[in-house]
Residue, then its C-alpha position, 0 to 999 in steps of 0.5 A: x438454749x435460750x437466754x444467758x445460759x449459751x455465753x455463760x457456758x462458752x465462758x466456762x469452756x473457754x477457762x476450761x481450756x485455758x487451764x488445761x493449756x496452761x496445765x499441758x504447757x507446764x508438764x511439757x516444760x518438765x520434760x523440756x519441750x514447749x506444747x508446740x514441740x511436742x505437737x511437731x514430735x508427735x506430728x513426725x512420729x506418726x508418718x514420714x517426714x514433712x516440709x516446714x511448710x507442711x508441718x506448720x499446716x498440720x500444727x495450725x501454727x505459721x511457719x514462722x512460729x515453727x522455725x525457732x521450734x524445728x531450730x532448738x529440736x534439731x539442736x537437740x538430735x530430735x530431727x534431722x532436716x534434709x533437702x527433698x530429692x525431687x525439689x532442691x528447694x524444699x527442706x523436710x524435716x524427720x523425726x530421728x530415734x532420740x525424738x521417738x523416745x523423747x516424744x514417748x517419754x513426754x507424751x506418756x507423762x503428760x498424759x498421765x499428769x493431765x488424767x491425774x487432774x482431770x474431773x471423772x464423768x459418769x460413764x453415761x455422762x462422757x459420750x454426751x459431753x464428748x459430743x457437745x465438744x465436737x460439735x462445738x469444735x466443728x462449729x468454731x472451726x467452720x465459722x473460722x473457716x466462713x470468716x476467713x473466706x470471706x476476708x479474702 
């Protein structure tokens, strides 16, 4: 593509995101989780527990961010945190069985309030545009990765 039309559709993609991040966060707040809340559900759902340190990398969020977050959902009986075995100094958090439902409940909801507003693509029209977003993904997050080297 030559011209304009590259800025133009970066704009449009970049809303786009934005409104459906502002659309996802709202259906998460139905169910009193933030969108970081239920990535770190999720996160623990799907494997064994994980370090703070760990979890703040899945999430690509910084640990610092993720301690309010652990904090309000241990609060709540969502995980539990304990001290690993093999390092007293770490602390892993895991996922408790109230967390399970409540992250399948959530997740379920959002998910179907999400699809419900969603435009539907031609059936032919949704691999190339599946592909034109991975690839741009990957393309941003290798450059985010480039910059982020050569800063060091």
């Amino acid at each position: 593509m030559t011209g304009p039309e590259p800025a133009v559709l970066a704009g449009l993609l970049t809303r786009a995101g934005q409104a459906v991040g502002r659309f996802h966060r709202r259906a998460a707040a139905g169910h009193g989780l933030t969108s970081t809340a239920m990535g770190v559900l999720a996160a623990l759902s799907r494997g064994a527990g994980a370090s703070h340190r760990e979890l703040a990398a899945r999430l690509g969020v910084s640990p610092a961010t993720l301690t309010p977050v652990i904090d309000t959902l241990d609060a709540a009986g969502d995980l539990v945190r304990d001290r690993d075995p093999a390092d007293r100094r770490v602390v892993r958090v895991s996922i408790t069985e109230s967390g399970r439902e409540r992250i399948a409940a959530a997740s379920a909801a959002v998910e179907a309030a999400v699809a419900g507003r969603m435009p539907q693509l031609p059936p032919d029209q949704v691999a190339v545009v599946r592909d034109h977003l991975l690839a741009v993904l990957a393309a941003f997050d290798d450059a985010a990765s480039h910059d982020g080297a050569q800063r060091r």
